[in-house]
C-alpha positions in Angstrom: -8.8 22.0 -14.1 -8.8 23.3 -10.7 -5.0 24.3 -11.0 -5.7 26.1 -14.1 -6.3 30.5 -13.7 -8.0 30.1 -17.2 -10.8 27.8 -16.6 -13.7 30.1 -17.0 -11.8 31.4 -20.6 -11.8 27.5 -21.4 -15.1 26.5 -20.5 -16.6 29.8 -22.4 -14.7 28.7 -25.6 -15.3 25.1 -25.3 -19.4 25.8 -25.3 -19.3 28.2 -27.8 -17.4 26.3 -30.3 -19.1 23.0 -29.5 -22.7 25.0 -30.1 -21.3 26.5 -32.9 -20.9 23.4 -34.7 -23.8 21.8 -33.3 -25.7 24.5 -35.4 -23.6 24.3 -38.2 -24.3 20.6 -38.7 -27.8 20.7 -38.1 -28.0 23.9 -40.9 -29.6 25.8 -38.1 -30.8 29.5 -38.8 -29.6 30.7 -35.5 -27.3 33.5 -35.5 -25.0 33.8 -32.7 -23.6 37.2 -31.2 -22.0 38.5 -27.9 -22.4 41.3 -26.2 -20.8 43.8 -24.0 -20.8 47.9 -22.8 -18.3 50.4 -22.1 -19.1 49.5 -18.8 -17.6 46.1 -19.5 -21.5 44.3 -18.6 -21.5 41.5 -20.9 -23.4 38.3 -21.9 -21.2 35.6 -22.7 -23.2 34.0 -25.8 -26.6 35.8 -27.7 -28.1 33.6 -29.9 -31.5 35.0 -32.4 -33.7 32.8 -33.9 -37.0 34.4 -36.0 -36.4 37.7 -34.1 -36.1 36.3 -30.3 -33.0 36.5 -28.3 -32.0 33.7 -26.2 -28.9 35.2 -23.8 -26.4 32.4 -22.1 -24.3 32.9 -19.2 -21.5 30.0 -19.0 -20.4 29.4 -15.7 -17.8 26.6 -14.7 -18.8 26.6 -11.4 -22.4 25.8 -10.7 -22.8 27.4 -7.2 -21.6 30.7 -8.5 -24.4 33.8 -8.7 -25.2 35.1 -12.2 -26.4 38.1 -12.6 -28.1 38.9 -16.2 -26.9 42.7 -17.0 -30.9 44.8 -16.3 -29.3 47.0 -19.2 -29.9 44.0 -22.1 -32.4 42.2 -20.9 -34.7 45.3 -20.3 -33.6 46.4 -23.8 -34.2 42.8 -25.7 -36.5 40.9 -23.5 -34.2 38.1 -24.1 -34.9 34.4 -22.7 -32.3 34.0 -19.9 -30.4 30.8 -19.5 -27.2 29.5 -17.5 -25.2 26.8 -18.8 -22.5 24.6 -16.6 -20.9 21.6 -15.8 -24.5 19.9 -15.2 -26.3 21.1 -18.0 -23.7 21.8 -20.6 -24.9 18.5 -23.0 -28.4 20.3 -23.5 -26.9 23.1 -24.7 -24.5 21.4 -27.1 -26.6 19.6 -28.0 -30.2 20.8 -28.6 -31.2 23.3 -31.0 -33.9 24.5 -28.8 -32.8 24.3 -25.4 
């Protein structure tokens, strides 16, 4: 992995396919969404359950800063969570993480 340019692509794919079944097989009521600006802000993964907004920011490597765009989570008053290489099972796994 640490040859490949694409990683972060990967790693944002892997989760969100991996969750997305997760929920499928569960028959969870979460809908997923992601968003993004003109000003290219973006959160990687939104999911809402019973009108409350949980945003996830994937990152591949743990150390690295995130930032949660002001502009959503002012707007939605979302839950903020990161997900990586240490914590990624949770996420796959739980419905509630």
């Amino acid at each position: 992995m640490a040859l490949r340019q694409d990683v972060g692509g990967l790693w944002e794919n892997f989760l969100v396919s991996e969750r997305k079944k997760q929920n499928s097989y569960k028959e969870s009521l979460e809908r997923s969404y992601f968003w993004r600006t003109k000003q290219q802000q973006e959160i990687d993964y939104v999911e809402e359950l019973a009108g409350k907004l949980t945003a996830y920011e994937f990152k591949w490597n743990p150390k690295r800063n995130v930032n949660f765009p002001k502009t959503f989570t002012k707007e939605y008053r979302s839950k903020n969570l990161l997900v990586n290489k240490g914590n990624f099972r949770e996420f796959v796994g739980s419905r509630n993480w």
